[in-house]
N, C-alpha and C positions, 0 to 999 in steps of 0.2 A: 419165294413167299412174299406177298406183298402186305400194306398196314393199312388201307385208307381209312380214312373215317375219324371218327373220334376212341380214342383210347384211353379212359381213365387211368391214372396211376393211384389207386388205391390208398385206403390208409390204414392202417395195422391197429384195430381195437386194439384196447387193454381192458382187464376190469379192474374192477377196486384191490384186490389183492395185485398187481399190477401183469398178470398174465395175459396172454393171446386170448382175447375173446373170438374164440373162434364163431360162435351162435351170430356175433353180432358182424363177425366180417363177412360169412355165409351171406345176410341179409341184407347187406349191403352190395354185395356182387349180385344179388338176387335181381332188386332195387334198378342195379343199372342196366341189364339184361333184360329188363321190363321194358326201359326207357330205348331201349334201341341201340345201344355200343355196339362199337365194333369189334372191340380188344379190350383186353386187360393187361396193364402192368401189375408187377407185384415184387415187394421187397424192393421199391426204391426210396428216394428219397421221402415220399410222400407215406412212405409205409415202413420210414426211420429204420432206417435197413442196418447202419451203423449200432443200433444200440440191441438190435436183435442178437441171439445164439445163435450158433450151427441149427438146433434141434428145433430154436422157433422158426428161424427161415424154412426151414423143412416144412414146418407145422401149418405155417401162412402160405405154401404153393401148394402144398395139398390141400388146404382148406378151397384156394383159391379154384385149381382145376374141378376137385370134386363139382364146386356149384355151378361154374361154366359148363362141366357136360359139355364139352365140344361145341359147343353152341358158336364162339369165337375163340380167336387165338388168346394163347396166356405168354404173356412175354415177362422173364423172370429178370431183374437188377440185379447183378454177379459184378459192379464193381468193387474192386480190391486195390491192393497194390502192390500184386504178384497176380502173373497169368495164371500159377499155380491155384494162388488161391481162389478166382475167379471161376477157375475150371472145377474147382470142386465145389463148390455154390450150385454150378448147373448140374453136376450128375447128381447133384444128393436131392435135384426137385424134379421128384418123378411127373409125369404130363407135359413140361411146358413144351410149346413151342415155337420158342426162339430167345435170346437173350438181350437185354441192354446194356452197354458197357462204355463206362468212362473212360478217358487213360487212367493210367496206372495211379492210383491217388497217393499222394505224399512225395511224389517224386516229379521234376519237370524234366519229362523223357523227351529229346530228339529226337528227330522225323526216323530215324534209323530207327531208334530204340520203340518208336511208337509200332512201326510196320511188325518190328518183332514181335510185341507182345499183341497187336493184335492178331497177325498171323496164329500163335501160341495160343489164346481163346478160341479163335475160331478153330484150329483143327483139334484142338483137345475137347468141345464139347460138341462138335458137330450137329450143333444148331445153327441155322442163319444168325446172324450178330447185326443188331443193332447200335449203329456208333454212337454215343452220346457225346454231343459237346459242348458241355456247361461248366464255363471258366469259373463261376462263382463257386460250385460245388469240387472240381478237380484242380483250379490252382491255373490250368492249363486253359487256353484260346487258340483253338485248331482252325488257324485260316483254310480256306475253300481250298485253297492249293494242297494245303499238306492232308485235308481229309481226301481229296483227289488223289495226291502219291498213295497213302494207302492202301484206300480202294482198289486201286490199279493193282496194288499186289497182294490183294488178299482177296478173293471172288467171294469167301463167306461170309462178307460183310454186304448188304443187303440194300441195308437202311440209313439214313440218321436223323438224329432227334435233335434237332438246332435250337440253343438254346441260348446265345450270345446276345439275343435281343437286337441283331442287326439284319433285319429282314434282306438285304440285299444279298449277304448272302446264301439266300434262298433260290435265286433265278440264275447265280455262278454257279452251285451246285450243281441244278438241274442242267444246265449247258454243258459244264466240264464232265459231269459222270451219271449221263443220261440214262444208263444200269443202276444206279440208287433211286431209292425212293426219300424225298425228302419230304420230312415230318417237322412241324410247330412243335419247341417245347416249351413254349412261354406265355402263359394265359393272355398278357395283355397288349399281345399281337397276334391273334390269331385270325383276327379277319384279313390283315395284311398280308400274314402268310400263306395262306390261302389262294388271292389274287396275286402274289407272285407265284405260285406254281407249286405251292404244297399240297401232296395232297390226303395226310391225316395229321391230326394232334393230338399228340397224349398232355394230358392236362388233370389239373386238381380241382378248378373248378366246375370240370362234368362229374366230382364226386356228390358235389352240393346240387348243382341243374344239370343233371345230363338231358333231359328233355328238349333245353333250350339250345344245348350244345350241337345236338343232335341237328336239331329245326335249322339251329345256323349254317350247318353243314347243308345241311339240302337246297337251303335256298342260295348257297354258292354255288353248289351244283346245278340248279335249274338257270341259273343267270340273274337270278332273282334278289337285287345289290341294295332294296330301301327297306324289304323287310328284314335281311341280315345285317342293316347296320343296327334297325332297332331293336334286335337280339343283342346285338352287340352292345349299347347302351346299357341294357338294362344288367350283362353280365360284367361291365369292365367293373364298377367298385369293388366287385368281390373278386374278379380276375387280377386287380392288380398285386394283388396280395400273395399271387404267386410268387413274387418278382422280389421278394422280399424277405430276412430269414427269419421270420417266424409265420411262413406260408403253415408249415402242418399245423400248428397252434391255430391258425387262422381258419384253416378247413375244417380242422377236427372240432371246434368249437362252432363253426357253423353248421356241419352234419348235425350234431346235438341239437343245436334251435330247430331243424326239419325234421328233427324225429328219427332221424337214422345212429347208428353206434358209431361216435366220435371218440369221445372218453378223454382221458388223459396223455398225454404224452410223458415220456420217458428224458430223463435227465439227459444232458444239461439245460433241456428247453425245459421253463419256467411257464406255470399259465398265463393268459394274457391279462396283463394290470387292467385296469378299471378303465381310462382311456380309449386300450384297444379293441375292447370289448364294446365300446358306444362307437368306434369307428365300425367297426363287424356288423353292428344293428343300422347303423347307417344304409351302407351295402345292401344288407340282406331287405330292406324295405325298397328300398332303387329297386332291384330284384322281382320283386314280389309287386311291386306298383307299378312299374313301368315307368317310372317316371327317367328324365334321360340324365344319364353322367354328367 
């Protein structure tokens, strides 16, 4: 299975009683299905996967597959920290297909212990595995080598979603484990990642402009390097805020300004003070004007 393209990682309405707005997640996977994606993530960090139930995760991949219709792949966020519990994340989400996974969170596993548990995801949900490797989110910094050991002993593992913010290791990857597919997971490098030899991104900012996310992609694809940088301008403000821990506060309150279901988020995250709300409107006019970062 392969990923190119652009792959949003979604974000998990609420409503005001603070449940799964499923009407408005629908409309939002609708939204970007319009705009051109290639994939969908769901239940990751962009769709506060931590603060979810067993029965909401459920609730959000079937929300999510029903509106894909097959149209693109649906890649489901099953990290944990146990394979155990991971593996039951993926059977309990009927449709997807394929999974994203961190190492084991709460725990700094060794290359031994990493090969185990991801071997133990892969053959216990016998989907393609997607590796994620975002040190800020799992504690852990999976250099190229050890995603390399790995890979080498695990074949279900496919992909990964590099998300260290050290674009070089984008073109090590591609050299050492020419059978993976390497993915951008970090908004405000993704034209870089790109022109090292990536080749899709799942990202939060195609939740707010997939359009443009989209355009940027193509026009790396055609060779086409001064209209993708001025894409690139107009989405870094808001892209950088991937990069940063109050990205879903940041997205979800900017989905809200476009008119799409953002809503609230879910404890411990806090709304955004006063502040970073005139930064967000910053952005989102860079965005909308064109004018350059």
């Amino acid at each position: 299975m392969r990923f190119p393209g652009i792959i949003p990682a979604v974000t998990t309405p609420f409503d005001a009683n603070g449940a799964v707005d499923t009407a408005g997640l629908a409309a939002n996977v609708r939204f970007l299905l319009d705009a051109g994606v290639h994939g969908i993530v769901g239940t990751g960090t962009m769709g506060e996967a931590g603060s979810l139930s067993a029965a909401e995760r459920r609730l959000v991949l079937e929300t999510v597959v029903e509106a894909v219709d097959g149209a693109v792949p649906v890649i489901a966020g099953i990290s944990a920290g146990t394979a155990g519990a991971a593996i039951a994340y993926a059977r309990d989400a009927a449709g997807i297909d394929a999974v994203m996974c961190l190492p084991p969170l709460g725990y700094r596993a060794d290359l031994a212990e990493l090969i185990a548990y991801y071997e133990a995801v892969a053959d216990g949900t016998g989907l393609p595995v997607m590796l994620y490797n975002n040190p800020e989110a799992s504690g852990v910094d999976l250099r190229a080598e050890q995603i390399v050991a790995i890979a080498d002993r695990v074949p279900g593992i496919v992909a990964v979603k590099e998300c260290s913010g050290d674009v070089r290791r984008i073109p090590a990857l591609i050299a050492a484990a020419p059978q993976l597919e390497i993915l951008v997971g970090g908004d405000d490098w993704a034209l870089e990642g790109f022109a090292a030899g990536a080749t899709g991104w799942v990202t939060g900012v195609a939740d707010v402009a997939p359009r443009e996310c989209v355009a940027l992609h193509e026009h790396v694809l055609a060779g086409e390097l001064e209209p993708a940088r001025e894409i690139y301008r107009r989405l870094l403000p808001l892209a950088r805020f991937d990069m940063t821990p109050k990205l879903v506060q940041y997205f979800k309150a900017a989905q809200d300004e476009v008119g799409l279901a953002g809503g609230p988020c879910r404890a411990p995250r806090l709304p955004l003070t006063t502040g970073e709300r005139e930064e967000l409107a910053t952005a989102l006019a860079v965005l909308r004007a064109g004018v350059p970062a």
